[in-house]
Short mmCIF file of the C-alpha atoms (twelve columns), coordinates in Angstrom:
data_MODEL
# 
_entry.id   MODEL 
# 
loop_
_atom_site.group_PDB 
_atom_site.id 
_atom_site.type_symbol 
_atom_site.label_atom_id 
_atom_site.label_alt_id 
_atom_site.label_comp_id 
_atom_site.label_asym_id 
_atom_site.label_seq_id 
_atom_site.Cartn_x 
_atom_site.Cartn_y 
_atom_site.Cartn_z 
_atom_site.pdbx_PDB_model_num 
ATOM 1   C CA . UNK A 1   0.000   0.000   0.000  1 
ATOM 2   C CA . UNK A 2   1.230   3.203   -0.738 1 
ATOM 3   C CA . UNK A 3   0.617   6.559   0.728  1 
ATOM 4   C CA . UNK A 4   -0.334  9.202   -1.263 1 
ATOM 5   C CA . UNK A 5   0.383   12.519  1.273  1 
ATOM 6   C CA . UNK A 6   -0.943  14.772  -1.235 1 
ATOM 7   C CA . UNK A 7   -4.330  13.852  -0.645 1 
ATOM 8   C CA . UNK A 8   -4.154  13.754  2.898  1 
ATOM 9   C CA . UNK A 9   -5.900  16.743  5.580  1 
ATOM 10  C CA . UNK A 10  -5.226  18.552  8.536  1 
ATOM 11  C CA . UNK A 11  -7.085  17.523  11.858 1 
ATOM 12  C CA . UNK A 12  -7.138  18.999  15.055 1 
ATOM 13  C CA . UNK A 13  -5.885  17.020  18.195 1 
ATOM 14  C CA . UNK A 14  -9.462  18.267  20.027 1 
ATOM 15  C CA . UNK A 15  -11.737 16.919  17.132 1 
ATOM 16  C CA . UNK A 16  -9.634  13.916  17.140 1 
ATOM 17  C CA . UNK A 17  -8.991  13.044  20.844 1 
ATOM 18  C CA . UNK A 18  -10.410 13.366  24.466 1 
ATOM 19  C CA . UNK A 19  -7.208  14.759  25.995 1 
ATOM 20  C CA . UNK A 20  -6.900  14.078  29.407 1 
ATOM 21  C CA . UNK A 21  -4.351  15.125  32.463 1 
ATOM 22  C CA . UNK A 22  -1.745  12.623  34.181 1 
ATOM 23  C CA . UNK A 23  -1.272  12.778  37.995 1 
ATOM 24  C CA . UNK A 24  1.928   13.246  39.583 1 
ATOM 25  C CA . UNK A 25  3.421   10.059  41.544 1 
ATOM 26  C CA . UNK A 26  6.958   10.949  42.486 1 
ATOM 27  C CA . UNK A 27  9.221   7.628   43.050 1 
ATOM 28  C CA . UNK A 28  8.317   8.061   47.378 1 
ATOM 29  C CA . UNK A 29  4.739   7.937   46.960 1 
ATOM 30  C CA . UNK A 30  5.241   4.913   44.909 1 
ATOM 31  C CA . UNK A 31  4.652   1.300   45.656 1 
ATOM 32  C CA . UNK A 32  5.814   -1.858  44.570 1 
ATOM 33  C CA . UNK A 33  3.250   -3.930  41.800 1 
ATOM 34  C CA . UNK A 34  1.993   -4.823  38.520 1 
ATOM 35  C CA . UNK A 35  0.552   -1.640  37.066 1 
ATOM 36  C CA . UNK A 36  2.115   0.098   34.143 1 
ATOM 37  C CA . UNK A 37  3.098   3.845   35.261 1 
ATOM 38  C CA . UNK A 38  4.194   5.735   32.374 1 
ATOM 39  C CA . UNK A 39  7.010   8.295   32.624 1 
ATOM 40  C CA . UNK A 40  7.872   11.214  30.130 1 
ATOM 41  C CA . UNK A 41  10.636  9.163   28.748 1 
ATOM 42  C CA . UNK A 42  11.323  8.052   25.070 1 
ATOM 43  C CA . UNK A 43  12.114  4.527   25.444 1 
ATOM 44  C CA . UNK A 44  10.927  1.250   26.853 1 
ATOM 45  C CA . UNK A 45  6.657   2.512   24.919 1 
ATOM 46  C CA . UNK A 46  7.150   5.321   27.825 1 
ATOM 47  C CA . UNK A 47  6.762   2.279   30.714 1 
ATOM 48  C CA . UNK A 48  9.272   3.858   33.299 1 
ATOM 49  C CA . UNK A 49  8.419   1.611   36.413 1 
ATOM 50  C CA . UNK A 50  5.858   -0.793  37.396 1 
ATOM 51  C CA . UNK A 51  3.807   0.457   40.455 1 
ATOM 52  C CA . UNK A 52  0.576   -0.834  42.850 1 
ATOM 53  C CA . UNK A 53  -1.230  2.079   42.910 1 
ATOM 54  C CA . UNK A 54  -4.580  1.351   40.678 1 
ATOM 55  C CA . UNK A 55  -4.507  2.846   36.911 1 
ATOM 56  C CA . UNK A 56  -5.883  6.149   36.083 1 
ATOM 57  C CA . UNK A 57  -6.361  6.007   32.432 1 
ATOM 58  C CA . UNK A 58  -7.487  3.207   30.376 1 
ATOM 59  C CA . UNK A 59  -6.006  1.551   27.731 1 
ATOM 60  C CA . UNK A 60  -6.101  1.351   23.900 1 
ATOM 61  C CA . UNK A 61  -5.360  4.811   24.530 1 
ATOM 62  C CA . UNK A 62  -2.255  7.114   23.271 1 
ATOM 63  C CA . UNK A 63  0.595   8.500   26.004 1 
ATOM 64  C CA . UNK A 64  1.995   12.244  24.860 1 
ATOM 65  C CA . UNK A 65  4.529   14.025  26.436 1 
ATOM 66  C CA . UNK A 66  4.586   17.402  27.156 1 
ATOM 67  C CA . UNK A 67  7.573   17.910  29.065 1 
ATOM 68  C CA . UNK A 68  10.394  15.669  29.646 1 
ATOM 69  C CA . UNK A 69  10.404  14.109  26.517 1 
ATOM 70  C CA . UNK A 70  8.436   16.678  24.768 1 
ATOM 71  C CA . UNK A 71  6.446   14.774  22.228 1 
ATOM 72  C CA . UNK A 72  6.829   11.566  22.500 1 
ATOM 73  C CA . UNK A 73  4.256   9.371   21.819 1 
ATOM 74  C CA . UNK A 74  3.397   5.259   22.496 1 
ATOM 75  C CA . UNK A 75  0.224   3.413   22.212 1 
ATOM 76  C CA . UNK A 76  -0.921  1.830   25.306 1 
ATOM 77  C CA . UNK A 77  -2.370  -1.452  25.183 1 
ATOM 78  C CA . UNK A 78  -3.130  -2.033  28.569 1 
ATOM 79  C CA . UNK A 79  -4.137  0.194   31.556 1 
ATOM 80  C CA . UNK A 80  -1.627  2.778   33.476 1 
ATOM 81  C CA . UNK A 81  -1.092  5.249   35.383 1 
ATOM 82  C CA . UNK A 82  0.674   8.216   33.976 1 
ATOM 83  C CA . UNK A 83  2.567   11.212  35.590 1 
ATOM 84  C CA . UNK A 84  1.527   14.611  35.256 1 
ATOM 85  C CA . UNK A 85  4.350   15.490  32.439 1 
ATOM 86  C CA . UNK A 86  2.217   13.013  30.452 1 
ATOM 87  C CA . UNK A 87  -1.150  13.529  28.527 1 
ATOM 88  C CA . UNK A 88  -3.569  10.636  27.820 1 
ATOM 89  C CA . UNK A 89  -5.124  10.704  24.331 1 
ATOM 90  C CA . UNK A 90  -9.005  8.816   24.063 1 
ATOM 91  C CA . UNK A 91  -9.731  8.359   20.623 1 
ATOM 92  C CA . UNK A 92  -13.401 9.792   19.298 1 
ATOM 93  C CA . UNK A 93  -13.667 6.733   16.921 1 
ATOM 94  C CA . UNK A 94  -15.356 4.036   18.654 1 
ATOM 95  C CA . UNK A 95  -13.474 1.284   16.581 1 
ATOM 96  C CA . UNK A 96  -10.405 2.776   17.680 1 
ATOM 97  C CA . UNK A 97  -7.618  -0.069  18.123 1 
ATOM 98  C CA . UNK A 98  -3.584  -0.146  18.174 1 
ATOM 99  C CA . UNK A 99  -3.240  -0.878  14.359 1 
ATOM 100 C CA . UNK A 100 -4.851  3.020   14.214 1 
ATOM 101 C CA . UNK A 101 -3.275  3.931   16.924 1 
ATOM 102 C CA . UNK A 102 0.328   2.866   15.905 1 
ATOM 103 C CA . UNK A 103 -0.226  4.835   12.481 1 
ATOM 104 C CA . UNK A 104 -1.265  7.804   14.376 1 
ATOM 105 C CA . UNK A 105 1.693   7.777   16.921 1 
ATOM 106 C CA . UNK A 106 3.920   7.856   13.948 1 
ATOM 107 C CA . UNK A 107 2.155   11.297  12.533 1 
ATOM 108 C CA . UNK A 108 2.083   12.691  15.903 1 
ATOM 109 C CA . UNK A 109 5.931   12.363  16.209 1 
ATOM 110 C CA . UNK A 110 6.627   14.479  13.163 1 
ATOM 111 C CA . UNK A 111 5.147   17.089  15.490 1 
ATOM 112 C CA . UNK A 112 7.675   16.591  18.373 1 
ATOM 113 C CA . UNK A 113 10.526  19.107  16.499 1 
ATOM 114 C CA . UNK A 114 8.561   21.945  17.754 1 
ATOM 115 C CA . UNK A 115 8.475   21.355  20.831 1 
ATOM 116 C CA . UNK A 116 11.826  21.170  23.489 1 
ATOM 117 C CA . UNK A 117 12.555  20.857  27.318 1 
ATOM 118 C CA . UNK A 118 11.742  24.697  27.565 1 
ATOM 119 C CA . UNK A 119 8.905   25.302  25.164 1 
ATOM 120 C CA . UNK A 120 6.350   22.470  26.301 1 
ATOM 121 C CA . UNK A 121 3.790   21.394  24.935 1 
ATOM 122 C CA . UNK A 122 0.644   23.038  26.714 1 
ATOM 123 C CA . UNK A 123 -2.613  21.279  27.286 1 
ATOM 124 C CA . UNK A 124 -3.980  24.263  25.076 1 
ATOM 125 C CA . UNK A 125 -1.823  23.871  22.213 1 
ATOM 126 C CA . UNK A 126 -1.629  20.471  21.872 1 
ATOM 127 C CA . UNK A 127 -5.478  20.314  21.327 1 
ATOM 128 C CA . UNK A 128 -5.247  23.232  18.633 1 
ATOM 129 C CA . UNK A 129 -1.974  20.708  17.256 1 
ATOM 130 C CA . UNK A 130 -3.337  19.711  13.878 1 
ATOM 131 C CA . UNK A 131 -1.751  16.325  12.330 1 
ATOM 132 C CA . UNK A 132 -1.706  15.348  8.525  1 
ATOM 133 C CA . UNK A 133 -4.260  11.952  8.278  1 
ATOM 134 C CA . UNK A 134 -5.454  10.237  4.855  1 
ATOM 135 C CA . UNK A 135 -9.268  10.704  4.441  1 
ATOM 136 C CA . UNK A 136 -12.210 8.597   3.515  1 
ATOM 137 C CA . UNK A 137 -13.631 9.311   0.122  1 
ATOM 138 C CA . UNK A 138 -17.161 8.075   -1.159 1 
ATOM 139 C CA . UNK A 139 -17.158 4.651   -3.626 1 
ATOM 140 C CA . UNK A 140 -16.918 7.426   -6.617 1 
ATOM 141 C CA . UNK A 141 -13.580 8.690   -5.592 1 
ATOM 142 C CA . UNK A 142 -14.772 11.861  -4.495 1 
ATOM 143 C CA . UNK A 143 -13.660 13.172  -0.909 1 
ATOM 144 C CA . UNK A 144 -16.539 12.087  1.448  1 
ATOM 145 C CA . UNK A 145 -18.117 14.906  3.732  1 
ATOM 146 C CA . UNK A 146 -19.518 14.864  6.976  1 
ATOM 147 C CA . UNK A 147 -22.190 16.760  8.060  1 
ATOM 148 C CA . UNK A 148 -21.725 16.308  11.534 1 
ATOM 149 C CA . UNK A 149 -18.538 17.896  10.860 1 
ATOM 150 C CA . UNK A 150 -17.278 15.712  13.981 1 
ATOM 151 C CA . UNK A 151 -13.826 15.352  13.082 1 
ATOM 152 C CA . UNK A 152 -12.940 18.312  10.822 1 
ATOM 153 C CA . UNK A 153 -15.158 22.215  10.588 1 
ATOM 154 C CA . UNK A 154 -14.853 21.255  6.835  1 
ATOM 155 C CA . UNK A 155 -16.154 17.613  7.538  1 
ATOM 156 C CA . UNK A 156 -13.374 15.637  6.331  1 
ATOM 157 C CA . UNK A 157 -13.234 12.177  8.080  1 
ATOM 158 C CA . UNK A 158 -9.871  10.366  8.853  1 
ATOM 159 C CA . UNK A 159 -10.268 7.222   7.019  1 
ATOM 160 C CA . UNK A 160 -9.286  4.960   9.729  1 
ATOM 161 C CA . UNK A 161 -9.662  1.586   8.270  1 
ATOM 162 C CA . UNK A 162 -7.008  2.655   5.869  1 
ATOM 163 C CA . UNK A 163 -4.402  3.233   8.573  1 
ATOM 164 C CA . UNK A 164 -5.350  -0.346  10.057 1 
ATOM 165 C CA . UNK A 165 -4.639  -1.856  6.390  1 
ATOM 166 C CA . UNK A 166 -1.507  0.212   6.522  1 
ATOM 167 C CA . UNK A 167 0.186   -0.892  9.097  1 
ATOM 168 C CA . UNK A 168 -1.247  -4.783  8.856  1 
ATOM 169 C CA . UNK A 169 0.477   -4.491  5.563  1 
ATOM 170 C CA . UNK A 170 3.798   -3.926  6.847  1 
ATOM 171 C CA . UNK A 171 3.936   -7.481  8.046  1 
ATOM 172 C CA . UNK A 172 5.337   -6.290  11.343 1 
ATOM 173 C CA . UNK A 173 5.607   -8.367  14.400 1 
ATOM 174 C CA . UNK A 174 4.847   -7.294  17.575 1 
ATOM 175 C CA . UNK A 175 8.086   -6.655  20.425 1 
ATOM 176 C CA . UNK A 176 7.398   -8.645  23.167 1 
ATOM 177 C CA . UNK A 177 9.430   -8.253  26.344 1 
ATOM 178 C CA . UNK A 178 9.768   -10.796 29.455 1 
ATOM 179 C CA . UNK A 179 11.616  -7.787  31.565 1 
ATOM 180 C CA . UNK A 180 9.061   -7.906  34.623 1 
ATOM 181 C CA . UNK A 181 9.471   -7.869  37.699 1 
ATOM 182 C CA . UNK A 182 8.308   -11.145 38.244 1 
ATOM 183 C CA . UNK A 183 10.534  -12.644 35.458 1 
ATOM 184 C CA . UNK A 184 13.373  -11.169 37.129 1 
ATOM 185 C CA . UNK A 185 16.066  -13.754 38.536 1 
ATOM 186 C CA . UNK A 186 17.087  -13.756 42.226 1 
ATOM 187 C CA . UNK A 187 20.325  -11.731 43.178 1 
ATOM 188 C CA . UNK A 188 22.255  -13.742 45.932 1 
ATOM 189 C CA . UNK A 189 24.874  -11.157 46.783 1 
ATOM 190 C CA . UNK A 190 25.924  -12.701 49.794 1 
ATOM 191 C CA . UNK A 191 28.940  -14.358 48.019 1 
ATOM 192 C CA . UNK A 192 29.720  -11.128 46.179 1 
ATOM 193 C CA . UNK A 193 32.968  -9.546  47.014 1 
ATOM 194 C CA . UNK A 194 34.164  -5.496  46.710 1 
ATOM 195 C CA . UNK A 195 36.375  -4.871  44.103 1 
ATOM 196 C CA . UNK A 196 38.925  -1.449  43.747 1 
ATOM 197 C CA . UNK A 197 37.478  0.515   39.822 1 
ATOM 198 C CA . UNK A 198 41.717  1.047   39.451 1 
ATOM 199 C CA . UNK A 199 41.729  -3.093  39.061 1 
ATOM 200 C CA . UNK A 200 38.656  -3.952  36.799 1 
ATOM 201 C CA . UNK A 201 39.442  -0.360  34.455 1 
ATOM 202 C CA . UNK A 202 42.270  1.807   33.039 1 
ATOM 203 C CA . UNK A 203 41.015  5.460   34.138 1 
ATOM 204 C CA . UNK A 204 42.503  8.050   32.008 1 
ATOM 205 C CA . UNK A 205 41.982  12.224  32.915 1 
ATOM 206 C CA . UNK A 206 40.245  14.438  30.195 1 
ATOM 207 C CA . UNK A 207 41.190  17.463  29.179 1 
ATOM 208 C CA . UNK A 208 38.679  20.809  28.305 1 
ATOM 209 C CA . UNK A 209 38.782  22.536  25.271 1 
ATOM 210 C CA . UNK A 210 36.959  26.559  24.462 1 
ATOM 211 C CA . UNK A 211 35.260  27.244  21.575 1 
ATOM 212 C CA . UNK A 212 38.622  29.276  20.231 1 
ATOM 213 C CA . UNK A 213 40.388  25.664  20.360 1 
ATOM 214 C CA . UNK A 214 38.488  23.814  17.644 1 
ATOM 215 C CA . UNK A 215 39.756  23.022  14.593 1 
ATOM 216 C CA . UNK A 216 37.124  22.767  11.442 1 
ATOM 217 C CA . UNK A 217 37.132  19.208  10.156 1 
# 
């Protein structure tokens, strides 16, 4: 399948999303368990610990950051908690699912270079944030229009089944991970011994060098 960006519109986060708030949990307040609790990070689909304090956002949802990280984005399968540098995107479309949401993520990461550590992304502006989408058309090729006007004030419609065919096309398989806490082997440190970092390395000094030192290469 091919994508033909030409033909594709702009949509607004807002007509797209229900954006909702994380809650801050700083590492004190949390507790040892099973939960996901997503951090403003951009690794590891934004999981940055695993918690027992109950979820606060559901999942088949999208995570955004809008600090930390500024702007990156994972789909969430399953249900987590996130911190308060971390937005929770609920999709409009009821058939919503992470084939859609996957192709999404990828469009809403084009949108991260405008954002940094000190310009954040504001709850505000990231529902006025439009993204580029393909759009349904009617059986006669001709660009289908809503009336409703529910996703677009000009009543274009993302056409979501053709994201789902897009990224079932790419024959993809999904990254599966046994790095849980429960899955993780026992430490017996009691036969561990101390050990000098001048035996097990060769430490070498650096130096400093100004601006006016730098040679063009």
């Amino acid at each position: 399948m091919n994508l033909d960006v030409e033909n594709w519109k702009r949509f607004k986060l807002k007509y797209l999303f229900d954006i909702k708030k994380g809650k801050r949990l700083t590492a004190d307040e949390q507790t040892e368990g099973n939960n996901i609790y997503i951090g403003a990070i951009d690794a590891n689909n934004g999981i940055a610990n695993f918690i027992g304090q109950a979820p606060i956002h559901k999942g088949n949802t999208i995570s955004l950051s809008y600090n930390g990280s500024v702007g990156e984005a994972f789909y969430q399968e399953n249900d987590y908690w996130a911190t308060d540098d971390v937005n929770a995107l609920y999709s409009r479309y009821d058939d919503f699912n992470k084939y859609i949401g996957f192709f999404i993520v990828s469009m809403l990461r084009q949108e991260k270079y405008k954002f940094s550590y000190g310009r954040k992304w504001k709850l505000e502006s990231m529902k006025d944030t439009e993204i580029s989408l393909p759009i349904k058309h009617n059986p006669n090729g001709s660009i289908f229009r809503d009336k409703s006007k529910t996703y677009s004030k000009c009543g274009y419609v993302p056409d979501f089944e053709f994201m789902e065919n897009y990224i079932k096309s790419l024959h993809y398989k999904p990254l599966t991970t046994k790095n849980r806490p429960e899955n993780a082997l026992p430490l017996n440190i009691e036969k561990w011994g101390e050990f000098r970092l001048g035996d097990v390395f060769e430490c070498s000094g650096t130096f400093s060098l100004v601006k006016s030192d730098l040679d063009e290469a």
